[in-house]
TORMAR-726745 format. One record per residue (C-alpha): residue in one letter; x, y, z. Coordinates in steps of 0.1 Angstrom, whole numbers. Example, Ala and Ser with C-alpha at 12.3 -4.5 7.8 and 13.67 -1.06 7.14 Angstrom:
  residu      X      Y      Z
       A    123    -45     78
       S    137    -11     71
END
This chain:
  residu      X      Y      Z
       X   -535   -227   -452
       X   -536   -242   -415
       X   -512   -235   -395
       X   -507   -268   -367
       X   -534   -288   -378
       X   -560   -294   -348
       X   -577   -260   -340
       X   -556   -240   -361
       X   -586   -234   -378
       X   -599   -214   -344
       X   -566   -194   -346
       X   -566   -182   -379
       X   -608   -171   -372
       X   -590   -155   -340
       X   -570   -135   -355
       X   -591   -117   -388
       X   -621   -113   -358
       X   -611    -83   -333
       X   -642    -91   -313
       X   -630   -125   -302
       X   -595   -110   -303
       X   -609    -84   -277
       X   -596    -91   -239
       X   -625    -94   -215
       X   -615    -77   -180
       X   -630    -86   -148
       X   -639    -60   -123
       X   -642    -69    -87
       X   -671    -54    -63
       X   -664    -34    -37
       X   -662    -56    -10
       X   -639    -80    -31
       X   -613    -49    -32
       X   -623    -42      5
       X   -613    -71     16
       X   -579    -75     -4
       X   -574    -45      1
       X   -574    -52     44
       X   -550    -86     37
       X   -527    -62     21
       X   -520    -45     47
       X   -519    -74     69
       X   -496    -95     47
       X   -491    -80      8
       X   -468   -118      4
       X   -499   -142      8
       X   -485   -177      8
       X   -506   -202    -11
       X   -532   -214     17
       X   -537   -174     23
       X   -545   -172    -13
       X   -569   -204    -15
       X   -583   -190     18
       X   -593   -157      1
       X   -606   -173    -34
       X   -632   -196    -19
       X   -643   -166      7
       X   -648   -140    -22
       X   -657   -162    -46
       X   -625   -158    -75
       X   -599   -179    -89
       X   -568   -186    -69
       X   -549   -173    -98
       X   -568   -140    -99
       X   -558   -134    -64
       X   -522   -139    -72
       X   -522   -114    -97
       X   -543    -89    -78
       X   -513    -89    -55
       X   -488    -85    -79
       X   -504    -55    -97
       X   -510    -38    -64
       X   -473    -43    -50
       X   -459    -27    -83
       X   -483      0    -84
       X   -474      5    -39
       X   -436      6    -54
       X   -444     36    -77
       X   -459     52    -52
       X   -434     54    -30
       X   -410     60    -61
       X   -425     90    -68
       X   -427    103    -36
       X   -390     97    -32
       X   -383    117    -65
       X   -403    143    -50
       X   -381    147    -18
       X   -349    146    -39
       X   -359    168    -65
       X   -370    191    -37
       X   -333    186    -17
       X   -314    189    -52
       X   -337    223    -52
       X   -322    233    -18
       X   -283    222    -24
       X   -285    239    -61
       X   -296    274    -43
       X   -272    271    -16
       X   -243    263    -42
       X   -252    296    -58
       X   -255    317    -29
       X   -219    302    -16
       X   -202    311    -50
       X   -218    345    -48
       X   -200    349    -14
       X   -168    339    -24
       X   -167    359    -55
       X   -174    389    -32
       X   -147    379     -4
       X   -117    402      3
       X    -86    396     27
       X    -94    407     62
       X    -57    423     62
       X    -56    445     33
       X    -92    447     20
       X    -77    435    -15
       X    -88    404    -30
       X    -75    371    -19
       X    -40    358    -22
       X    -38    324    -48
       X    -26    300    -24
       X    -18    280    -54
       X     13    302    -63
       X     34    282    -41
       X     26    252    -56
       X     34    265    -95
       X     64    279    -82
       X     74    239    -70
       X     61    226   -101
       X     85    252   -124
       X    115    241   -100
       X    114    203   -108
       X    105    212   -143
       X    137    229   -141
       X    156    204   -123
       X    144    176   -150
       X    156    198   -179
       X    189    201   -161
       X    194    166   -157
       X    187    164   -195
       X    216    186   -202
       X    235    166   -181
       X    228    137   -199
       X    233    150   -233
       X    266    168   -222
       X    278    135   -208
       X    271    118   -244
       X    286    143   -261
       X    317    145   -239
       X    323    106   -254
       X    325    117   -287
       X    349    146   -283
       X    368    128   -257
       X    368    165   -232
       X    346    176   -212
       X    318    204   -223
       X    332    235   -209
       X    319    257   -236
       X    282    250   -216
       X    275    278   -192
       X    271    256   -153
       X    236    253   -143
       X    234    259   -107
       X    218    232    -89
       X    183    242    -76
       X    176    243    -31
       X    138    233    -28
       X    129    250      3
       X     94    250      3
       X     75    266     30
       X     98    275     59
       X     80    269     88
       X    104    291    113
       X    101    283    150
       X    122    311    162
       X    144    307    192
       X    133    291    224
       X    144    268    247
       X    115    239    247
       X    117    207    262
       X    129    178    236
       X    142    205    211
       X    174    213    206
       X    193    242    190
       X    178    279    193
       X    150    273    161
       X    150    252    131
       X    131    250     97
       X    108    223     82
       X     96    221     49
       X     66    215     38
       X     58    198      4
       X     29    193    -15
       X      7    163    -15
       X      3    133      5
       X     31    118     24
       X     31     90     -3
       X     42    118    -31
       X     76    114    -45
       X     88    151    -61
       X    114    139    -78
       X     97    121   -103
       X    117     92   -121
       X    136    106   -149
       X    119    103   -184
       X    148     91   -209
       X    141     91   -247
       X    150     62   -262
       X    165     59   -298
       X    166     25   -315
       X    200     21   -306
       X    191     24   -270
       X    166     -2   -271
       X    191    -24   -292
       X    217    -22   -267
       X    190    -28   -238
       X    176    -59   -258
       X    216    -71   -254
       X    216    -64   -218
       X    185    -82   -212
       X    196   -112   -226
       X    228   -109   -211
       X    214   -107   -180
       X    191   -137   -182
       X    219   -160   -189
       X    235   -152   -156
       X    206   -154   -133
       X    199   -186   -146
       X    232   -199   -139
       X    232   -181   -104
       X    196   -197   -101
       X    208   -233   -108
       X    242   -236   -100
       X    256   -245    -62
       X    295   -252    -54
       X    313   -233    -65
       X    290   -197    -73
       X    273   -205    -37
       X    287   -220     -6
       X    268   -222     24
       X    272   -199     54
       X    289   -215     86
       X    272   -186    111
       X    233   -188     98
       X    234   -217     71
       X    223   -186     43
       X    238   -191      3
       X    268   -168      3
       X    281   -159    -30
       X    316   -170    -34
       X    333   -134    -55
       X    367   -150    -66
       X    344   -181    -82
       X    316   -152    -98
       X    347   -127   -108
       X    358   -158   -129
       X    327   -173   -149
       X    314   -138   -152
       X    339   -113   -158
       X    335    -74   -162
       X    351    -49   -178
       X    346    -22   -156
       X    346    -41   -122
       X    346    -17    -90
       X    356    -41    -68
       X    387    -25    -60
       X    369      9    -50
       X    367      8    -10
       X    339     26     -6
       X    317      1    -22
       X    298    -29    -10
       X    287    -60    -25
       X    253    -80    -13
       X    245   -108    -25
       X    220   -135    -16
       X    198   -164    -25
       X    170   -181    -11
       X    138   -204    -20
       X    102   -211     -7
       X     66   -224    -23
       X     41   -198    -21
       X     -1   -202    -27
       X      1   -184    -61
       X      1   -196    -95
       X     28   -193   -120
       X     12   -172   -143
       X     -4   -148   -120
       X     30   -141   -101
       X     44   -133   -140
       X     15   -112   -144
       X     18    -92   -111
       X     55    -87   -117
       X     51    -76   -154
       X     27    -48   -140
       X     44    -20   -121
       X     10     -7   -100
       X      4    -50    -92
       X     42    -50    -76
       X     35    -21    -56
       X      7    -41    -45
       X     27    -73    -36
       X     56    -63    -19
       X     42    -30     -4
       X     67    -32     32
       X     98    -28     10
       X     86    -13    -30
       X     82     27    -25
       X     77     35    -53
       X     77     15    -90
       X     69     29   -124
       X     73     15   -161
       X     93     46   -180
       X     90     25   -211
       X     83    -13   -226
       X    107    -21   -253
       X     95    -52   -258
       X     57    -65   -252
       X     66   -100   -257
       X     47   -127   -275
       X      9   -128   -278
       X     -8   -134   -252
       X     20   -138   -230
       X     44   -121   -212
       X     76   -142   -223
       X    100   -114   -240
       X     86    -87   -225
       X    114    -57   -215
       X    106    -31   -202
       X    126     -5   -186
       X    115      5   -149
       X    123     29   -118
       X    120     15    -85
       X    125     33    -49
       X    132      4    -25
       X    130     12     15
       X    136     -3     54
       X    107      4     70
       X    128     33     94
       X    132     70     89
       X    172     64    100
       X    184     41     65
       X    176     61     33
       X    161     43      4
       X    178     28    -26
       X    168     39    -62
       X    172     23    -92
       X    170     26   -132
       X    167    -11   -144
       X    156    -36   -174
       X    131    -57   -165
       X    132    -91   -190
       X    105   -122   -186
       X    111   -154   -204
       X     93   -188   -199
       X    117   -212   -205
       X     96   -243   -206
       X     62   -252   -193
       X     52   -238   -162
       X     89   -224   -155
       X     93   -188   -158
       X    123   -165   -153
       X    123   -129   -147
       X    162   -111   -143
       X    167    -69   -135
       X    197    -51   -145
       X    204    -17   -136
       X    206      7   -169
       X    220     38   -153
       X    211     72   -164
       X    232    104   -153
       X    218    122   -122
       X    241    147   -107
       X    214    162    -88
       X    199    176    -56
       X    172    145    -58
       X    206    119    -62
       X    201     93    -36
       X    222     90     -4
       X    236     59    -19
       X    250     49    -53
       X    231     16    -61
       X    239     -9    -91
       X    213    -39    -98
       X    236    -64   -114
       X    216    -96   -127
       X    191   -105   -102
       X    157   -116    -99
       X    136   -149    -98
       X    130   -184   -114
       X     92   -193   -107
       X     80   -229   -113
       X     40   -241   -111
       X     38   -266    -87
       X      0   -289    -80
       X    -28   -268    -64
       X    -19   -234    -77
       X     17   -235    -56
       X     49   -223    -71
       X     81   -225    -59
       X    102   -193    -62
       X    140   -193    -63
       X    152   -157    -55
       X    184   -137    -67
       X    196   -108    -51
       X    228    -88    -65
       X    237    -52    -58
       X    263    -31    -55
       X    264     -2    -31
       X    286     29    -28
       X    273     51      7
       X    281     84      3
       X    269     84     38
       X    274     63     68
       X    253     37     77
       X    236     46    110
       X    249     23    137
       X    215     11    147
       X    210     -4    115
       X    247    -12    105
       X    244    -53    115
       X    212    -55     93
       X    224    -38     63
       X    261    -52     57
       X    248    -85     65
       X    227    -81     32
       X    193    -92     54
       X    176    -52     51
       X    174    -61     13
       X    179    -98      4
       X    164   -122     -9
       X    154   -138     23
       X    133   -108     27
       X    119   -103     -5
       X    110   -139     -4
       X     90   -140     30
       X     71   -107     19
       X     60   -127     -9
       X     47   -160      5
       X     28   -136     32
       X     14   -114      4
       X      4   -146    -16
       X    -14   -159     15
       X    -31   -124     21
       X    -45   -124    -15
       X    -56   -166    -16
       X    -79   -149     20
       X    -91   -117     -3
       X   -101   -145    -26
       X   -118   -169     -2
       X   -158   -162     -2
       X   -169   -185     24
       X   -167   -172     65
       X   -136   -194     77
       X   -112   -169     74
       X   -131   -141     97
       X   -145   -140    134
       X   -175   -125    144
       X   -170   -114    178
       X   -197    -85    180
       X   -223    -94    152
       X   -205    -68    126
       X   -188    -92    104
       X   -196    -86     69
       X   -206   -104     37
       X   -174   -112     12
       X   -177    -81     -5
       X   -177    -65     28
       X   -139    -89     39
       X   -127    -73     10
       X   -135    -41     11
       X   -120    -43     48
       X    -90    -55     38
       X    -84    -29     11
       X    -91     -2     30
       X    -69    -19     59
       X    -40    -23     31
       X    -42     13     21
       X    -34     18     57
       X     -5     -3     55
       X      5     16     24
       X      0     51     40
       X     19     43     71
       X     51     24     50
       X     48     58     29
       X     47     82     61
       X     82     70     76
       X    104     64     44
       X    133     89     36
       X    122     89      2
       X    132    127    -16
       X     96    136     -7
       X    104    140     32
       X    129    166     47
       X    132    150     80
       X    142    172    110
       X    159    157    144
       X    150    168    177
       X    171    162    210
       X    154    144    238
       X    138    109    243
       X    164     85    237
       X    200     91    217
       X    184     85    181
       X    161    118    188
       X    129    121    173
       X    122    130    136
       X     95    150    121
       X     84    163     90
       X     54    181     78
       X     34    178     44
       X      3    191     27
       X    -24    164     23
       X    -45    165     -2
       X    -51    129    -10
       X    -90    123    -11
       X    -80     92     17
       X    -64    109     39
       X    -76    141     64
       X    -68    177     41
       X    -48    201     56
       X    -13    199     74
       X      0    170     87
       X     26    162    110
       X     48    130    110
       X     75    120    138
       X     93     92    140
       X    119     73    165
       X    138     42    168
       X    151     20    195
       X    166    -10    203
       X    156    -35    226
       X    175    -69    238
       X    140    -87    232
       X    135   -106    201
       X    114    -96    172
       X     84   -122    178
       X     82   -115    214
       X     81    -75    208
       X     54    -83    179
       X     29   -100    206
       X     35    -74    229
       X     23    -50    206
       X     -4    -76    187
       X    -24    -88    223
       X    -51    -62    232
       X    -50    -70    266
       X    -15    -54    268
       X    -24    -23    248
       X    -34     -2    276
       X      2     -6    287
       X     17     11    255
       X    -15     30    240
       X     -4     67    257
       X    -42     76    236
       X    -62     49    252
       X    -58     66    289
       X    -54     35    303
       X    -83     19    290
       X    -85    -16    279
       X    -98    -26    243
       X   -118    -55    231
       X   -113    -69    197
       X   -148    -68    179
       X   -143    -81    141
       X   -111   -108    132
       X   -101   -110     97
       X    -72   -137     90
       X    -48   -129     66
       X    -28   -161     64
       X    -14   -189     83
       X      6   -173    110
       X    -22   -161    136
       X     -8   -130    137
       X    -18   -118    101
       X    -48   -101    104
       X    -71    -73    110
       X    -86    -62    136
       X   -113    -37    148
       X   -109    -27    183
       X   -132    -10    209
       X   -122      9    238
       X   -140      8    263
       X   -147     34    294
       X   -148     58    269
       X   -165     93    257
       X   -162     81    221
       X   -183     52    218
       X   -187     67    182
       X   -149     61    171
       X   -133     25    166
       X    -94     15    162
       X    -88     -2    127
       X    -55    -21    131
       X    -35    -47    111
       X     -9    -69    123
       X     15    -82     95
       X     50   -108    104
       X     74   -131     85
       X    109   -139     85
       X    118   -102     78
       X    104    -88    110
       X     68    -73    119
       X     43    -46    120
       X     16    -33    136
       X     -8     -4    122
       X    -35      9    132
       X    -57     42    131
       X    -93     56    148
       X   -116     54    121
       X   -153     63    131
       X   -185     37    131
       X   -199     51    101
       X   -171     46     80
       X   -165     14     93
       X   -199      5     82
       X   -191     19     48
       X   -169     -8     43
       X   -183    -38     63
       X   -211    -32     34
       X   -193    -37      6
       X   -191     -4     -4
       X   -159     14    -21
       X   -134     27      8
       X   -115     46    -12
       X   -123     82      5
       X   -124     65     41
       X    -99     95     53
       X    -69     74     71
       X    -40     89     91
       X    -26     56    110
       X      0     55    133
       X     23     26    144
       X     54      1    148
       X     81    -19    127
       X     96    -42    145
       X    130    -60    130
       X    156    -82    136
       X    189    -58    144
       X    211    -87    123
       X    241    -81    151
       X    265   -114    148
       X    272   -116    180
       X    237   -128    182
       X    232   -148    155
       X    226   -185    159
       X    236   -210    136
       X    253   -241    127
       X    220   -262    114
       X    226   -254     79
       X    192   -249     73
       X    184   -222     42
       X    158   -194     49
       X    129   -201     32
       X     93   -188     29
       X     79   -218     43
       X    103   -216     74
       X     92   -208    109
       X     84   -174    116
       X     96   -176    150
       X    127   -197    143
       X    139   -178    112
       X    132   -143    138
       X    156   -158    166
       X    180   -173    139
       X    182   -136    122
       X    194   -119    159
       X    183   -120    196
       X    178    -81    193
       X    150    -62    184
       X    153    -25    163
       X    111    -11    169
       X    104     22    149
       X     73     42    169
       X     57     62    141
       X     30     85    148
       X     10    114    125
       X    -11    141    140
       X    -36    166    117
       X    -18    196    127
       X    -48    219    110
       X    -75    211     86
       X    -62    243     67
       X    -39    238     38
       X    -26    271     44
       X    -17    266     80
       X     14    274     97
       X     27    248    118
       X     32    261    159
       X     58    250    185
       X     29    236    206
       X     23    208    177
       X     58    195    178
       X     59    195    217
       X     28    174    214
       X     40    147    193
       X     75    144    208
       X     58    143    243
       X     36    115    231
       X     69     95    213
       X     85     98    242
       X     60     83    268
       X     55     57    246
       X     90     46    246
       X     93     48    282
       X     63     31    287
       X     72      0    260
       X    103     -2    280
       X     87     -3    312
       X     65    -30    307
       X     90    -51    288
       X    116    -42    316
       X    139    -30    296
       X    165      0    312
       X    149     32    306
       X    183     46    288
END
C-alpha cells in the first residue's frame, strides 16, 4: 500500500528502518560555543542580520543559530528558576520555624496581673451575639402573638412579657472632668463589634407559608398597576409645582382613583412624600433591570443613599432567562448623608415586569412585619407603590421615569437643620434617586472605558486599564466606608458633645475588624453646619487643591499638588484624585480623594493611603485589603423655601444642570465635616479623654477655618 503516491515509498522504508529513523545531532567546537556563548551575553535576542553575521563567521546555518539561542534562553530560565525555588524554600524554612516558636510562646503566655492564663476577649462578643439572638426570637413571639391575637380577637395575656433587651456594650466611662468641648460631668460610649459599616440588628428573617407568598403575589400585582398609572398619567394625579416647577402629587385626585381601606391620612403625626421625576442615563435597559434585581448590585449603584439592602427571600424567579416576574421580598436601610436625620427602614416586595420590548417596570411595596423593639427605627416608614419605568433608548441610553411614595410617622422631631430638606420630600425623592443614578451610570460607562481619555497623567503614575479600575474600586470602597461611618444606622450609638458650633460634635466608637480598614478601635466624630453659600460653590471650595491648605488643619499649611486624575463622568468635578503634599516629612504617604456632585448635593472623600499601596493598585492588582479609614464632607442643598427659586416650570431631571438644579434646590448650604481617628491598634483598647479632645479640637478648627475663608460669621 502507498500512502501519497510520490515518495511515499521513502516514508514507508523510513519508518520499518530505525537507522534512517535515527536523528543525527550536530555538536559545535569549542570555539563555535565560545563565541555564542560571548553574543549571549552581549545580546541573547539576536535580530536577523546578528544571526546571518554569526553563521557565515562560524561557518553554520542561520537556522542553527536561531535555535542555539532558543535552547540556551530556556535552559538560562531554569536556572534562575531553580535558584529562586531555592531562596523560597529556604524563606518558607525560616517563616515555618518562626510560626512554631511564636505558637509555642503563646501557649505558654500568662496575664501580667494575675499570673493566670489569659482572659478570652472573645466573651464579649458571644455575649452580643446571644443578645440579638435573643432579641430576634423575641420579635418572633411578637409576631406570632400578633397573628394569633387576630384569631381570638384579644390580646395574648396568658404570654409571660419579655422584657426588651439594653445593648450596652463596652462602657467606655470618662469619669468626671471638666474638659474643653465636653459637656456634662462624664458620659458613656459604646462600642460594637465590627466595622463601622456593620448593622447588629440584622433584617428580620420571616417564614413564609404559601399563603404568605399568595397574598404577596396579590400585592405585587396590585402594586404594579398603580405605578404604572402614577408613571403615565399627568392632570389630574400630578400637577406641577408653582415654587420649583417639581410633579406634586395631587392627594384628593390619588385618594379617589386609588382608594384604601386603612388610610392614615387623618393621623397628624404622619407625613406624606411624594414625588416624580425623569432623566436618560448611559445604561442599558437590561443591565439597570439586572442591577436592581440583585440586592449587593444596588448597593453598588446608589451607594450615597442605600445603607444597607438584602434579599430575605424570592418568591418568584420570573421567566427564563429573564427577570420579568421576578418578586422578591427585600430589607432596605435608606440614609442622608448626616449623623443628625436617622435612616429609614423598610420591609418591601420587590416585582419586575417587562411590559413590551425594551420597557421594563419595577414597583416596591412595603410588606410590614411586627417590630416592637429596641432596634425599631426612629421613624415609622410605609413604601406605598413606588419605583421606576425604564425604557431602552439608541446607544445603550434609557430613559428612567421615577416614583417615589412614602408615608412617614416621626416618633421624633426632625432636627431643624434639616427640617426644609426633609418635609419638602427632596432628602429622599425621586429627584435624588434619579441624579445618583445618571452619575452612577456615568461612573460605571468610565470603569468600562479601556482606552486613556478618561485619566490624566500628571506625574508619570497613571496606570494601565486594569490599574483605572482597580483605582476606582478601591476609591469607591472609600466612598462606601465614609457613607457607612456617619449614618445613624442601629449600628452607631452616637454621643453629643458641647462646644464648636450649636449642633455639637458627635462621636462614636467601634471595633474594626474589617480586613480594609486599620484593626483596632476606631473613633468617628461628626458635625454639621450651615452656611449662606450654595452647594456648588462650597463643593469647589472643598474640590480645588489650591485652596486645601486653607481647610486641611492635617496639611500644616502646606499646599498639595494633584499627581494622578481619574474622570468619573461628565461634570469635571467627578473624579479621583491622588494628591501630594508637599514641604513634607512624609514623602512616603499620599492623599487618595474622590469628589462626587449632582443635583442632590456633593461630596468630597479622601484618606492618606501610603505609596506602596497606591502602587498596589495603579498595577492592577486586587485592593481589597488596602486598609482605608477616610475622612470628609457632604455638602447639601438645605431645601429652605424662602430660598427657593422658581417659576420656569422646568422638571428636575438627570440630565439637568448640576449647578442650576443646586441653586434652584436653595441658596443655602448644610456641609457635614466627618473625620475618623485609629484610637489604638488594640482591639481590646480602652478609649481615653485625650482621643476625644483630639478629634473635637480638630472638628472644630476646621469649621472655623472653612468659615474663615469663605467669610462666613464665625457663630
Amino acid at each position: 500500500m502507498e500512502y501519497g503516491g510520490g515518495d511515499g515509498g521513502d516514508h514507508h522504508d523510513a519508518f520499518f528502518d530505525p537507522q534512517r529513523r535515527k536523528k543525527r545531532y550536530h555538536r559545535h567546537t569549542a570555539h563555535q560555543i565560545q563565541k555564542l556563548e560571548a553574543m549571549f551575553k552581549e545580546c541573547p535576542h539576536p535580530d536577523e542580520k546578528q544571526r546571518l553575521q554569526l553563521s557565515r563567521e562560524l561557518g553554520l546555518a542561520p537556522r542553527q543559530i536561531k535555535f542555539w539561542f532558543q535552547n540556551r534562553r530556556t535552559q538560562m530560565k531554569a536556572q534562575h528558576e531553580r535558584a529562586d525555588n531555592c531562596a523560597l524554600r529556604a524563606e518558607n524554612d525560616k517563616i515555618r520555624c518562626e510560626n512554631i516558636a511564636i505558637r509555642e510562646a503563646l501557649r505558654n503566655v500568662i496575664c501580667p496581673s494575675c499570673g493566670g492564663p489569659p482572659v478570652n476577649e472573645d466573651s464579649y462578643f458571644d455575649e452580643q451575639k446571644l443578645r440579638m439572638e435573643n432579641a430576634q426570637l423575641k420579635e418572633e413571639l411578637d409576631r406570632i402573638s400578633s397573628i394569633a391575637a387576630k384569631y381570638i380577637g384579644r390580646p395574648i395575656s396568658q404570654l409571660p412579657p419579655v422584657q426588651p433587651i439594653n445593648i450596652s456594650s463596652l462602657d467606655l466611662s470618662m469619669g468626671s472632668f471638666g474638659g474643653q468641648g465636653i459637656g456634662g460631668p462624664s458620659f458613656d460610649l459604646d462600642l460594637l463589634p465590627g466595622s463601622s459599616s456593620a448593622v447588629p440588628s440584622l433584617p428580620f428573617q420571616p417564614c413564609l407559608s404559601d399563603m404568605d407568598k399568595s397574598l404577596m403575589t396579590d400585592i405585587a400585582a396590585r402594586a404594579m398597576e398603580e405605578l404604572l398609572r402614577l408613571v403615565q398619567t399627568n392632570e389630574p394625579l400630578w400637577m406641577k409645582s408653582a415654587t420649583d416647577g417639581r410633579d406634586a402629587l395631587d392627594f384628593e385626585s390619588y385618594e379617589r382613583i386609588f382608594p384604601r381601606a386603612n388610610s392614615n391620612l387623618k393621623n397628624p403625626h404622619l407625613r406624606i412624600e411624594a414625588s416624580r421625576d425623569s432623566g436618560v442615563v448611559i445604561m442599558n435597559g437590561l443591565s439597570l433591570v439586572d442591577m436592581f434585581m440583585d440586592s449587593n448590585k444596588w448597593v453598588e449603584l446608589f451607594p450615597t443613599i442605600v445603607l444597607v439592602a438584602k434579599t430575605l427571600e424570592v418568591i418568584s424567579s420570573g421567566m427564563l432567562g429573564s427577570h420579568s416576574g421576578s418578586l422578591q421580598l427585600m430589607y432596605k436601610e435608606l440614609q442622608v448623608l448626616s449623623s443628625l436625620v436617622p435612616t429609614r427602614e423598610f420591609y418591601f416586595l420587590r416585582y419586575c415586569q417587562q411590559i413590551e420590548q425594551g420597557l421594563w417596570a419595577i414597583v416596591d411595596v412595603s410588606y410590614d412585619f411586627p417590630r416592637g423593639n429596641q432596634f425599631a427605627s426612629e421613624s415609622r416608614c410605609h413604601r406605598l407603590p413606588s419605583g421606576c419605568l425604564i425604557q431602552d433608548m439608541p446607544n445603550g441610553y434609557s430613559k428612567v421615569t421615577w416614583v417615589e411614595h412614602v408615608e412617614i410617622e416621626d416618633k421624633n422631631p426632625t432636627h431643624r437643620l434639616y427640617r426644609d430638606l426633609i418635609h419638602s420630600g427632596l432628602a429622599f425623592g425621586a429627584e435624588r434617586w434619579l441624579a445618583i443614578l445618571c452619575r452612577m451610570c456615568e461612573r460605571f460607562a468610565c470603569l468600562m472605558v479601556t482606552s486613556s481619555s478618561t485619566t490624566r497623567d500628571l506625574g508619570g503614575v497613571i496606570p494601565s486599564p486594569d490599574g483605572k479600575r482597580s483605582m476606582m474600586k478601591l476609591a469607591q470602597r472609600m466612598v462606601n466606608n465614609f457613607c457607612a461611618s456617619i449614618s445613624t444606622s442601629n449600628g452607631h450609638r452616637w454621643t453629643t458633645l458641647s462646644g464648636t458650633n450649636e449642633v455639637g460634635v458627635r462621636v462614636t466608637v467601634h471595633k474594626s475588624t474589617d480586613p480594609g480598614q486599620p484593626n483596632g478601635v476606631v473613633l468617628s466624630a461628626a458635625t454639621t453646619i450651615w452656611l449662606p453659600i450654595s452647594p456648588q460653590n462650597v463643593f469647589n471650595f472643598f474640590k480645588d487643591e489650591r485652596t486645601r491648605a486653607q481647610w486641611d488643619v492635617l496639611s500644616n499649611g502646606n499646599a498639595v499638588q494633584e499627581v494622578a486624575h481619574i474622570a468619573n463622568g461628565s461634570h469635571p468635578g467627578n473624579c479621583i484624585s491622588v494628591l501630594r503634599a508637599f514641604n513634607t516629612s512624609q514623602n512616603n504617604m499620599l492623599i487618595l480623594q474622590e469628589s462626587c456632585v449632582d443635583s442632590s448635593g456633593a461630596l468630597v472623600v479622601y484618606c492618606p493611603v501610603d505609596l506602596p499601596a497606591i502602587n498596589i493598585a495603579m498595577s492592577g492588582e486586587d485592593p481589597s485589603y488596602i486598609p482605608l479609614l477616610p475622612s470628609g464632607f457632604t455638602i447639601s442643598p438645605d431645601g429652605r423655601p424662602d430660598h427657593m427659586q422658581g417659576g420656569d416650570g422646568a422638571s428636575t431631571s438627570a440630565s439637568s444642570s448640576t449647578h442650576g438644579s443646586m441653586a434652584r434646590l436653595g441658596s443655602g448650604s448644610l456641609i457635614t465635616v466627618a473625620f475618623q481617628i485609629l484610637v489604638s491598634s488594640l482591639p481590646s483598647a480602652k478609649l481615653n479623654l485625650e482621643s476625644v479632645t483630639t478629634v473635637n479640637n480638630l472638628i472644630g478648627t476646621t469649621v472655623q477655618q472653612i468659615k474663615a475663608a469663605l467669610n462666613c460669621p464665625s457663630s
